[in-house]
C-alpha positions in Angstrom: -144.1 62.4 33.4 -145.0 59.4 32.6 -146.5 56.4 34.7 -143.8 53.2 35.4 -144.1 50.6 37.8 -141.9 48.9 40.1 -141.7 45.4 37.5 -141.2 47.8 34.8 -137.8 49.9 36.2 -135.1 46.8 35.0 -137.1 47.1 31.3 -136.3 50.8 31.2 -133.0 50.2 32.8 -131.5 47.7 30.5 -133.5 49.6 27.6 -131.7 52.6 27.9 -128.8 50.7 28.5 -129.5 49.1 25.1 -130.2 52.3 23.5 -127.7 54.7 24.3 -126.2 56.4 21.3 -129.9 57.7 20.3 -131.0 58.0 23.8 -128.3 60.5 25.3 -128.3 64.2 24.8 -124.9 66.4 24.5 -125.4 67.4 28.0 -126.2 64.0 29.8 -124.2 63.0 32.8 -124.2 59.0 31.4 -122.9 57.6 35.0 -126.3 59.5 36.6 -128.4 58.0 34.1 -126.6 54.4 34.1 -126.3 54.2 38.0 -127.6 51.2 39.2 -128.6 52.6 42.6 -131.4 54.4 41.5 -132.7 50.8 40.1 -131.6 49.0 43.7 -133.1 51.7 45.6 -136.5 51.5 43.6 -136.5 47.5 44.3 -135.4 47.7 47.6 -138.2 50.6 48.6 -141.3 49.5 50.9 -144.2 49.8 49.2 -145.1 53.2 50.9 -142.6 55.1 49.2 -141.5 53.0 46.4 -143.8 55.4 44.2 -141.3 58.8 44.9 -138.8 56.5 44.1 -140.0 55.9 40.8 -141.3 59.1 40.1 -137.6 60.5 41.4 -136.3 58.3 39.0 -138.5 59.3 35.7 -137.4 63.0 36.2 -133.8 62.6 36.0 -133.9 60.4 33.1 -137.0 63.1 31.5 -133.9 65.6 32.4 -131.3 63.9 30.8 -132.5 62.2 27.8 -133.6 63.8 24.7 -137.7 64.3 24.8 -137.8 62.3 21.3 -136.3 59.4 22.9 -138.4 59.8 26.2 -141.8 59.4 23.6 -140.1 56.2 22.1 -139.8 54.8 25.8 -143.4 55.3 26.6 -144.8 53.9 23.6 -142.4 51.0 24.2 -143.4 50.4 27.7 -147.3 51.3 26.3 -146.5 47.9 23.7 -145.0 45.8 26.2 -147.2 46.0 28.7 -150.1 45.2 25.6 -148.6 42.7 25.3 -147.8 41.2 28.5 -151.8 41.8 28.9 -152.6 39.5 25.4 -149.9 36.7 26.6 -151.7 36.9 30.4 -149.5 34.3 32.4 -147.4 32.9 29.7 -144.5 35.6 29.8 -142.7 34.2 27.0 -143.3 35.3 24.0 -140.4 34.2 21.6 -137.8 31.2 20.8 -135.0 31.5 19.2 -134.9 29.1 16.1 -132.0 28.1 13.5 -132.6 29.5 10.1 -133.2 25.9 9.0 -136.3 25.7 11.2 -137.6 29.3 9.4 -137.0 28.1 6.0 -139.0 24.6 7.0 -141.9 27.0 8.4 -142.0 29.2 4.9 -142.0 26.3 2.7 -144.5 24.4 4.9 -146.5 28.2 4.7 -145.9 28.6 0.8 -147.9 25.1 0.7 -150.9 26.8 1.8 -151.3 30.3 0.7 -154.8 30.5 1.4 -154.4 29.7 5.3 -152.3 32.3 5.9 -150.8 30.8 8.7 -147.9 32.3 10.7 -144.9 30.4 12.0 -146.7 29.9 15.3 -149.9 28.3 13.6 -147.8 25.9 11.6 -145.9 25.1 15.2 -149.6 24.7 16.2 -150.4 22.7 13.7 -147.2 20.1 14.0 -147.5 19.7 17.5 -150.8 18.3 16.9 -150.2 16.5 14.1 -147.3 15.0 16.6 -149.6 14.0 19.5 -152.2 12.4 17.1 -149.3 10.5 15.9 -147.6 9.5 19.2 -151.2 8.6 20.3 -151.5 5.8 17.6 -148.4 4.5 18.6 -149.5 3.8 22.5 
């Protein structure tokens, strides 16, 4: 088994949900492993035996999925939660851009090869450049 908690149940829920043609084994009863209760029960639980919930929860899916896919859900939680850790408050961790606004951020990269900047440092980098700007305007 594997350790989830009570914030991490709707990731694991929708990720599933997401994945599953490679998550489902020939045997799987689908409407067990997609029903919603087990998810409102886990949210709704008081804090005493939210726990059982959870860990009720983990062996049905550990029953019903195939074990290759039950490794790729850990180390997926294992990353998101890394990352949630590195990010601290800010949750969000991407923006959806045009492919207009990419190409502008590789050309503006291709400029400076030595940098190596990544689209968020040249995001950095033009937000500043805009506040110095806005700043001699005042």
């Amino acid at each position: 088994m594997f350790k989830v908690e009570r914030e991490e149940i709707f990731y694991v829920y929708k990720k599933i949900e997401r994945d599953y043609a490679e998550a489902f084994q020939a045997h799987t009863d689908k409407c067990k492993v997609m029903d919603v209760g087990y998810i409102e029960r886990i949210l709704e639980a008081p804090n005493e035996v939210v726990n059982q919930a959870i860990e009720s929860y983990i062996n049905m899916l550990i029953e019903q999925l195939k074990p290759k896919y039950i490794k790729s859900l850990r180390s997926s939680l294992r990353s998101v939660r890394s990352r949630n850790k590195r990010l601290g408050n800010s949750k969000i961790s991407s923006v959806t851009v045009d492919i207009d606004l990419i190409n502008s951020l590789n050309d503006i990269k291709a400029h400076y090869p030595d940098k190596k900047l990544t689209n968020a440092g040249v995001i950095k980098l033009a937000v500043e450049a805009l506040r110095k700007e806005l700043a001699c305007l005042k």
